[in-house]
C-alpha positions in Angstrom: 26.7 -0.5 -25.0 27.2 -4.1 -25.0 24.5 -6.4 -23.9 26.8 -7.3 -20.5 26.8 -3.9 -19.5 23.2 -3.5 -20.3 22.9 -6.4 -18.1 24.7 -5.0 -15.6 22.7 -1.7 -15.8 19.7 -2.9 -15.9 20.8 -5.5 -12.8 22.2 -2.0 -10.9 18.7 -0.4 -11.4 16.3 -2.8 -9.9 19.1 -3.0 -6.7 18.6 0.4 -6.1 15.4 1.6 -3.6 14.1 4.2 -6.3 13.4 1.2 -9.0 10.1 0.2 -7.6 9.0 3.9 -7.8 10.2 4.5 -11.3 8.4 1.8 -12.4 5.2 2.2 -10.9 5.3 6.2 -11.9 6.1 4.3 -15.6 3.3 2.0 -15.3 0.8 4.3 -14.1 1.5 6.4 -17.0 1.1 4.1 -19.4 -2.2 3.3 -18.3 -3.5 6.9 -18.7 -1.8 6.7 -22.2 -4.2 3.9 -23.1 -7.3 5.5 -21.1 -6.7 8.4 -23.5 -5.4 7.1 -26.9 -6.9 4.8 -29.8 -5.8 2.1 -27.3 -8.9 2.8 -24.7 -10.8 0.3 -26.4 -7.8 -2.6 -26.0 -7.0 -1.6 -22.9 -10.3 -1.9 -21.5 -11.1 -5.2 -23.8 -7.7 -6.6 -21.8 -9.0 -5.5 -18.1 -12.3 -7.4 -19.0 -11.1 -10.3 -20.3 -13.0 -13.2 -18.4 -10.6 -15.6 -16.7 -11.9 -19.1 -15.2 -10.3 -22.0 -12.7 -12.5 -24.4 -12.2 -12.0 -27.6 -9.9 -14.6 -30.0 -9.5 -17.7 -27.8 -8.1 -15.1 -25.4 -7.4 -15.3 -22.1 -9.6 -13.7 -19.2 -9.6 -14.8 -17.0 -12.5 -13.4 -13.3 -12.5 -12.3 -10.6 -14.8 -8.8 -9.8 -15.1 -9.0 -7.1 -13.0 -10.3 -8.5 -10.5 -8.0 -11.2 -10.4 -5.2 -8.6 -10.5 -6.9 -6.7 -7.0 -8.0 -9.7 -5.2 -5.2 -12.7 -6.4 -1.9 -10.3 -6.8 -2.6 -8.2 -4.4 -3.5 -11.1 -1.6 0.3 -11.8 -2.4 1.4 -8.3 -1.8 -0.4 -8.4 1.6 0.9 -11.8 2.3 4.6 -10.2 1.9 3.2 -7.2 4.3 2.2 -9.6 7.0 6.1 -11.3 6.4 7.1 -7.8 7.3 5.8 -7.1 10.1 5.9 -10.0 11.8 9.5 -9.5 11.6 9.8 -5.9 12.7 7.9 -6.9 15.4 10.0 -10.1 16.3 13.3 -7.6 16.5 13.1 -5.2 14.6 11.6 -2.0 14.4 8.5 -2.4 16.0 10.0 -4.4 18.8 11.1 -2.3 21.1 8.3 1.2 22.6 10.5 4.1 22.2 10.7 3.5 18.5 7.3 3.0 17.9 5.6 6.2 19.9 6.6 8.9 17.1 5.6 6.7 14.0 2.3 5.4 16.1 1.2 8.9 16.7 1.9 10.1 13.0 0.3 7.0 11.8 -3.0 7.5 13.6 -3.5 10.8 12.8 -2.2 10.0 9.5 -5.5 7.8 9.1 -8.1 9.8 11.0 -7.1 13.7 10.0 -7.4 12.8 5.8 -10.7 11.0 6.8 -12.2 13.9 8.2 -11.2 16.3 5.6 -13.3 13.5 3.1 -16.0 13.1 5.3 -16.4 17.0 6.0 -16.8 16.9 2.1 -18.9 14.5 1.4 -21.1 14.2 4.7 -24.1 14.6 2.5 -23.6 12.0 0.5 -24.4 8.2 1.7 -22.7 6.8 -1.1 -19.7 9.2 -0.8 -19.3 8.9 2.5 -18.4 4.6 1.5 -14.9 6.3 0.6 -13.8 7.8 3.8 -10.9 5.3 4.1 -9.5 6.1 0.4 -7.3 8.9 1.3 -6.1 7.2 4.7 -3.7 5.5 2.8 0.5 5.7 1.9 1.6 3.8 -1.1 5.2 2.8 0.7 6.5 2.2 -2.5 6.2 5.4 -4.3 7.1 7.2 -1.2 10.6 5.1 -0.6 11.4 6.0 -4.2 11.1 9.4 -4.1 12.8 9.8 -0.6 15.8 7.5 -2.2 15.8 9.6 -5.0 16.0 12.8 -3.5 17.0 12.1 0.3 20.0 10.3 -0.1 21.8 12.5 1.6 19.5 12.9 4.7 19.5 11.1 7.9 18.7 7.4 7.8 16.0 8.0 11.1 13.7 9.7 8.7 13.9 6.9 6.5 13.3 4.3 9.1 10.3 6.9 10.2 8.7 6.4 6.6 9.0 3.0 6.6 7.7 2.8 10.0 5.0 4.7 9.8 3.5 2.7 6.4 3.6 -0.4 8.1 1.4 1.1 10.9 -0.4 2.3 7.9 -0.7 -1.2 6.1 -2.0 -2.7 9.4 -4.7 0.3 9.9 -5.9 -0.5 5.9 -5.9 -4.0 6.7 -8.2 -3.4 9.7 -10.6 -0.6 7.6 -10.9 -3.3 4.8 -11.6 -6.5 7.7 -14.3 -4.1 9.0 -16.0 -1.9 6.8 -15.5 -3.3 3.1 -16.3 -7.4 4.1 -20.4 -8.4 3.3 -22.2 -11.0 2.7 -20.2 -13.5 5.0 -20.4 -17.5 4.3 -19.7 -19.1 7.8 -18.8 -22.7 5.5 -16.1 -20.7 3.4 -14.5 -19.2 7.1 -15.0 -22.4 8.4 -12.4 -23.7 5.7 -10.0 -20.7 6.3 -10.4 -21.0 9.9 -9.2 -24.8 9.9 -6.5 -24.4 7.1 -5.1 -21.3 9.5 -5.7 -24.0 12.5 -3.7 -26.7 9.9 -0.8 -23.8 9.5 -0.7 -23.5 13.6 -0.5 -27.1 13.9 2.6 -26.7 11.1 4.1 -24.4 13.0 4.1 -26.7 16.5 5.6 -29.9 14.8 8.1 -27.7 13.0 7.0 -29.3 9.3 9.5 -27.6 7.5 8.3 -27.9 4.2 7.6 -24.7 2.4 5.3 -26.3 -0.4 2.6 -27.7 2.8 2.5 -23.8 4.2 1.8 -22.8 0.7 -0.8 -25.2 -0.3 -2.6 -24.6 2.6 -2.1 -20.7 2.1 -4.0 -21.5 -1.4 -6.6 -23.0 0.1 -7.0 -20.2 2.6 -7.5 -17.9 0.4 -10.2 -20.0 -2.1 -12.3 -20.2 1.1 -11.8 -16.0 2.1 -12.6 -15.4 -1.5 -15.3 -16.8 -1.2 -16.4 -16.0 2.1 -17.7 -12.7 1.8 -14.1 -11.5 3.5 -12.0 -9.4 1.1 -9.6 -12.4 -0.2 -6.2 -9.8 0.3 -6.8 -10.4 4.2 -6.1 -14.3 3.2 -2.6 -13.5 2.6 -2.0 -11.2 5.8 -3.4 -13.9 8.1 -1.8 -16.6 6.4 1.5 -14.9 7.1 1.8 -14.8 10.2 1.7 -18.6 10.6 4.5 -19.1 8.5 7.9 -20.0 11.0 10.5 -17.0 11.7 13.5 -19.1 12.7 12.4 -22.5 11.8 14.3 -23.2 8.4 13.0 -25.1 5.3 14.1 -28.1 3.2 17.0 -26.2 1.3 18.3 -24.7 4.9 16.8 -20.8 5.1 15.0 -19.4 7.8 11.3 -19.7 6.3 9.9 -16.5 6.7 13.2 -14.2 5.6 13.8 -16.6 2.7 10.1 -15.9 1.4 9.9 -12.5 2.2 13.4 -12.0 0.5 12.0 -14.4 -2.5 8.9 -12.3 -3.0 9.9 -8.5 -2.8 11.6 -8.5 -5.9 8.1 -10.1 -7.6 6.1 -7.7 -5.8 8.2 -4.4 -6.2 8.8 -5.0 -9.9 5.7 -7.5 -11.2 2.5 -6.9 -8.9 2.5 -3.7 -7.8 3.3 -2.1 -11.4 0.7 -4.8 -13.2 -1.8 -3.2 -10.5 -0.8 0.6 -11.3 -1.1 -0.5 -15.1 -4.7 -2.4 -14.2 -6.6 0.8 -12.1 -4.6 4.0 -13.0 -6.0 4.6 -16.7 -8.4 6.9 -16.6 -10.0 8.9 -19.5 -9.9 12.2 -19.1 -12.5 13.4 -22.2 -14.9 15.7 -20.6 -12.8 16.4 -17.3 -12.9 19.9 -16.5 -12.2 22.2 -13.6 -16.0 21.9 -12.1 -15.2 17.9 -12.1 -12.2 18.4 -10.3 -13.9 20.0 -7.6 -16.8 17.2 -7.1 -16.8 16.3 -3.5 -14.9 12.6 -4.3 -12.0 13.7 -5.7 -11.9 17.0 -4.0 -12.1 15.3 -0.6 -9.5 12.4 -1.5 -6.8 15.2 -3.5 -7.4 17.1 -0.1 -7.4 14.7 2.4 -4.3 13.2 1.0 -2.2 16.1 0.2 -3.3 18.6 3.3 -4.8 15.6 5.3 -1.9 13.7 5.8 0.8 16.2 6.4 -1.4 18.5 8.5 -2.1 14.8 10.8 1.4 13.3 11.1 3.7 16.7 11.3 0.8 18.1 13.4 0.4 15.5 15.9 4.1 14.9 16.0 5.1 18.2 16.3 2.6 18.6 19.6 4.4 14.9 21.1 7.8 16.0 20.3 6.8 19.3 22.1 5.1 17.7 24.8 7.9 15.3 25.3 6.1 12.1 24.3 8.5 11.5 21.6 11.9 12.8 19.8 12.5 14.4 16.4 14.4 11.2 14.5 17.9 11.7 15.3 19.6 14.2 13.1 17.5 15.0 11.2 15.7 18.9 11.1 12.3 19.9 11.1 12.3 20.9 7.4 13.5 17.1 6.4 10.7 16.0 8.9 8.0 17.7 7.3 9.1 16.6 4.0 8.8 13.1 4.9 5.3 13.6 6.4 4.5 15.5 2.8 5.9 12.1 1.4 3.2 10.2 3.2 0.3 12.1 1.1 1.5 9.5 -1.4 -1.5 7.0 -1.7 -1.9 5.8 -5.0 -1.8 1.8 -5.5 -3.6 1.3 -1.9 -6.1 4.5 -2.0 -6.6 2.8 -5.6 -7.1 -0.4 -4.0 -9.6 0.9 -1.0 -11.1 2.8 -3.8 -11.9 0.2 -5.8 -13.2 -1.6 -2.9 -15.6 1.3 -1.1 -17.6 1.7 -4.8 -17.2 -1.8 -5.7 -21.0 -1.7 -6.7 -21.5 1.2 -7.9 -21.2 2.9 -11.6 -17.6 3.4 -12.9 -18.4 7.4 -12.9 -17.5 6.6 -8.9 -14.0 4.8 -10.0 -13.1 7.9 -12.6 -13.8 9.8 -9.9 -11.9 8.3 -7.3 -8.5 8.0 -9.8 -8.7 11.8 -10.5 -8.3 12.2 -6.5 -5.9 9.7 -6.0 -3.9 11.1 -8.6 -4.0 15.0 -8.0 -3.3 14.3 -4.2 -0.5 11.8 -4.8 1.2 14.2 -7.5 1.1 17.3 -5.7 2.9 15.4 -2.4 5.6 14.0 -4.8 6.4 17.4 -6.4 6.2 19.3 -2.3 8.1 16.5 -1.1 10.5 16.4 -3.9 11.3 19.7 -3.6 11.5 20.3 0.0 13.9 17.1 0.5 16.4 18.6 -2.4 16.4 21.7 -1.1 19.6 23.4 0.1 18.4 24.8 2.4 18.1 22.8 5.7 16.5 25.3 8.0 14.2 26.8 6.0 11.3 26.2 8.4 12.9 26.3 11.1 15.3 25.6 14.0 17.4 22.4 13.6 16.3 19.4 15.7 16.1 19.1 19.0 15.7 15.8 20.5 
């Protein structure tokens, strides 16, 4: 192969929805390799690697990780907020009677996982700080797989997926605003509050210079780092000050030109450098009895039974109640393969994870990437299977909307 078609290849892959999957799967595997290889030592050495920015009194002295989970990912949310600020300017969030179906399945999506933790853990006041993990849908992952093995199927269930996991991205954002934010400085959200009041005033006299909304963005997020606030919130509030229509210095509607400027980055840089950063885990010692600790038991569970058993459940009663329709053309069978999908958590149950034991021993972490894992693999390999099945009607009737 010549290195223009190799170009070309390699140009064809990362076009294609299924890319940002493959690669986080590769990533995340990778990580285990090193967790469990000669390499543990490095690969750990590399994650603790102390990184400092200093300006003036300002200092901001973290570990790599942690500038991975709370600097990357802050971007990651930023492009979230982009997202849905859109959809819900004219797209699909803009209008009710597309929004009922993936509401419902989103809630439920959220509180039935939850409960299957909590149930598990009740008797545990530290467990019970990681009711939220299994909540979540890693949009990514799931998008992959559907494009991998759904191509064929109806493009409703698609925008279903994606609809639901941007309810899903707003509910995390609200968990982590409420429940994993302490030890709040009122000067430091004093400083975010006026550089989001600065972004407003942007926004008023049309500036339309995309460096001043990103300086300021900076700036936000220095003062919600250090405000107690988690800092990833920084870049979902800062996003929705940044103009829809108004265009920039080059010509380009703002917000599409930056949300079109930073998926690539995101799909193919952050999110994989965050699978590589919090997927290794060693598993020396693991055996069946760990497995069934309450942690990972009630995040494998509440992701994999959890999150089908919420969003087909609940959908199936609104469909039935006449609340809402089955996505057009598509059969039950397809549907609950998609709601199978959503059992995918990994980066952002990682994430929330990493956020509910932040101060506790790393046994906590191990167990919460064991979990993570089991429950995200086993709705993968349902999910996969049900979608390329030939056999459409295998649960059921065909829709009926």
């Amino acid at each position: 192969m010549s290195s223009r078609q190799f170009t070309a290849s390699m140009k064809a892959f990362f076009r294609h929805d299924s890319a940002s999957g493959i690669l986080l799967v590769s990533t995340a595997l990778l990580a285990m390799v090193c967790a469990n290889t000669s390499l543990a030592s490095l690969y750990d050495g590399l994650l603790a690697t102390p990184l400092q920015v200093r300006v003036g009194e300002l200092d901001i002295a973290k570990p790599l990780l942690l500038w991975v989970n709370d600097g990357l990912m802050a971007i990651f949310f930023f492009l979230v907020g982009l997202e849905i600020k859109r959809e819900i300017s004219g797209g699909a969030l803009s209008s009710p009677s597309h929004i009922v179906l993936p509401g419902i399945a989103a809630v439920a999506g959220i509180l039935v996982p939850a409960l299957i933790y909590l149930f598990l853990n009740w008797d545990d006041p530290v467990a019970v700080q990681g009711w939220a993990i299994p909540s979540a849908t890693d949009i990514a992952f799931a998008i992959g797989i559907f494009s991998l093995f759904g191509k064929n199927l109806p493009l409703s269930l698609k925008l279903f997926l994606l609809t639901v996991a941007i309810f899903d991205d707003i509910g995390a954002i609200v968990i982590i605003a409420l429940f994993y934010s302490t030890d709040l400085s009122t000067l430091s959200l004093i400083v975010a509050g006026t550089g989001l009041a600065l972004l407003l005033l942007f926004n008023l006299f049309s500036v339309r210079s995309q460096a001043a909304y990103i300086v300021v963005g900076i700036v936000v997020w220095v003062a919600v780092l250090k405000s107690g606030v988690h800092a990833t919130l920084a870049g979902f509030a800062i996003a929705w000050f940044i103009p829809l229509k108004l265009k920039n210095l080059a010509g380009n509607p703002m917000l599409p030109h930056l949300e079109h400027s930073l998926h690539p980055w995101v799909a193919f840089v952050i999110l994989p450098l965050f699978a590589f950063a919090n997927a290794g885990v060693s598993l020396a010692g693991i055996s069946v009895d760990a497995l069934l600790n309450p942690i990972p038991l009630g995040i494998a569970a509440g992701l994999f039974l959890g999150k089908q058993l919420g969003i087909f459940g609940f959908s199936w009663l609104a469909i039935k109640l006449g609340v809402a329709k089955l996505p057009e053309g598509a059969t039950w069978q397809q549907f609950y393969a998609v709601t199978v999908l959503c059992g995918i958590g990994f980066t952002m149950s990682l994430f929330i994870g990493s956020l509910a034991f932040e101060t506790q021993s790393v046994d906590y972490l191990v167990d919460v990437k064991l979990g993570v894992l089991i429950g995200s693999l086993c709705s993968a390999l349902l999910a996969s299977i049900l979608l390329s099945s030939d056999q459409p009607n295998h649960l059921g009737v065909e829709a009926r909307t």
